[in-house]
C-alpha positions in Angstrom: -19.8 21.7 37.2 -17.0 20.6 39.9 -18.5 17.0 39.6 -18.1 17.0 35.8 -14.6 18.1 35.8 -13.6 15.4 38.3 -14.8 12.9 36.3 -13.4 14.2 33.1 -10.2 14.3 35.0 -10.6 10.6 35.6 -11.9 9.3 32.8 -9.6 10.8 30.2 -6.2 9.1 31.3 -8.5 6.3 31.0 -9.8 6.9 27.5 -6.5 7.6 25.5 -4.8 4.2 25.2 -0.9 4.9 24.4 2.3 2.9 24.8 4.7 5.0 26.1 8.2 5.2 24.8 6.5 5.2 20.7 7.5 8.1 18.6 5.8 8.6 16.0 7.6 10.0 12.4 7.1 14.0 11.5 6.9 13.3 8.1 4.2 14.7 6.1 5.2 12.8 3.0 7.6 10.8 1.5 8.0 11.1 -2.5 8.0 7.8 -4.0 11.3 6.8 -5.9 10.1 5.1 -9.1 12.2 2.6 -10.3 11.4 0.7 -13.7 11.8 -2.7 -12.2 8.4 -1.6 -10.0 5.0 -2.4 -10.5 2.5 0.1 -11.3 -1.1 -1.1 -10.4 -4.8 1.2 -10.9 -7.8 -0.1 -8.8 -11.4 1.5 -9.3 -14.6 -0.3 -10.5 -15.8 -0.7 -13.7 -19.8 0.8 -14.5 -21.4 -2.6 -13.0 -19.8 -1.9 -9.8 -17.0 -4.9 -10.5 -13.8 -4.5 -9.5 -10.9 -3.4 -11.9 -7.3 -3.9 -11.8 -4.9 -2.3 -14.3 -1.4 -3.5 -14.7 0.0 -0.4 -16.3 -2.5 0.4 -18.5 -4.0 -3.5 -19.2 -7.0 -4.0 -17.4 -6.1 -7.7 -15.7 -8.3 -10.0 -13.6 -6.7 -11.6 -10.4 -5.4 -15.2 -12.0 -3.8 -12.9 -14.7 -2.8 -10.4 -11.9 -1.0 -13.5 -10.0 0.5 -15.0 -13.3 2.3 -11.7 -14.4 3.3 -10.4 -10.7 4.7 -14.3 -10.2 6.7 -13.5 -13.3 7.4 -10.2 -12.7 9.3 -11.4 -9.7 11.2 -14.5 -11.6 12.7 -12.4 -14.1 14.1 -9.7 -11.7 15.7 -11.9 -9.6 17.3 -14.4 -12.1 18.3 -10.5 -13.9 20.2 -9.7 -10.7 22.1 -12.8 -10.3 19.2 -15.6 -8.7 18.1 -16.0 -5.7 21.8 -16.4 -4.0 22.8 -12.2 -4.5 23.6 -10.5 -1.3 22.5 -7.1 -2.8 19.2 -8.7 -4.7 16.6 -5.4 -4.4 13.0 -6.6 -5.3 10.6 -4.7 -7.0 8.0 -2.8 -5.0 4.2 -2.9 -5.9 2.4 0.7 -5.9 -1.0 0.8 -5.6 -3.2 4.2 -7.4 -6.8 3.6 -5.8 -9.8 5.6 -6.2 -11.1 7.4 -3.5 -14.8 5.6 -4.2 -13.0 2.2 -5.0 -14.2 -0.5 -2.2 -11.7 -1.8 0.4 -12.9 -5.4 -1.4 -10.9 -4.3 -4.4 -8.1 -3.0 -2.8 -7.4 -5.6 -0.1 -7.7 -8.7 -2.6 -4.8 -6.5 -5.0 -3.0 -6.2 -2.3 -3.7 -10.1 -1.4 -2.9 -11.1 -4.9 0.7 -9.3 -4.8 1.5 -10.7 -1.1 0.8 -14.1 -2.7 2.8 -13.7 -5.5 5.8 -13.0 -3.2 6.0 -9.1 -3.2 7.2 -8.1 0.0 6.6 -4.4 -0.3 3.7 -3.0 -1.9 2.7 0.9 -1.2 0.1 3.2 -2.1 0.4 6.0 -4.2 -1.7 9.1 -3.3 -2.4 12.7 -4.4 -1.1 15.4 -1.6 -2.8 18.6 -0.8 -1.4 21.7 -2.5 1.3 22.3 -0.1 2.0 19.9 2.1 5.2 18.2 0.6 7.7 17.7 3.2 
């Protein structure tokens, strides 16, 4: 039994990998601030196992994704005085996901936006009963 705690001693040091000086935030959530200029996107599957992608409530396939997010972009930044404004705020890009929808699905959305030049795109989730910070 001494013999096993020695080496248990050792061997968890070992195991946990840290870098020391992180601290991590105590946040349990954050509630999203929704602005209108942002971009509301659904992914799930369709019945064939396909993926879906819903901008708003149009069900949009990832050229049409890319064309309207490309857009999207344009307009809000010629709308806030072009690309030369000190104070230009892009629109964000939040993600609803089903639980059963495949990382596929999700990554190439979240490809898509990155390519279209949206810096910050976020997940929306459901919180347990409770936990809001």
């Amino acid at each position: 039994m001494l013999v096993l705690l020695i080496i248990f001693l050792i061997a968890v040091p070992v195991a946990i990998q840290t870098v020391k000086g992180i601290k991590l935030p105590q946040v349990r959530f954050d509630p999203t601030t929704t602005k209108p200029e942002n971009v509301s996107l659904s992914v799930t599957t369709d019945a064939a196992g396909q993926c879906a992608v819903y901008w708003n409530t149009t069900q949009v396939n990832s050229k049409e994704l890319l064309d309207r997010a490309v857009e999207k972009l344009k307009a809000e930044i010629a709308r806030q005085g072009g690309p030369g404004n000190p104070d230009l705020e892009l629109p964000e890009a939040h993600i609803r996901a089903d639980v059963n929808t495949p990382y596929r699905c999700v990554g190439g959305t979240i490809y898509t936006m990155q390519m279209a030049g949206f810096a910050k795109v976020g997940f929306i989730s459901s919180p347990p009963p409770g936990a809001a910070g």
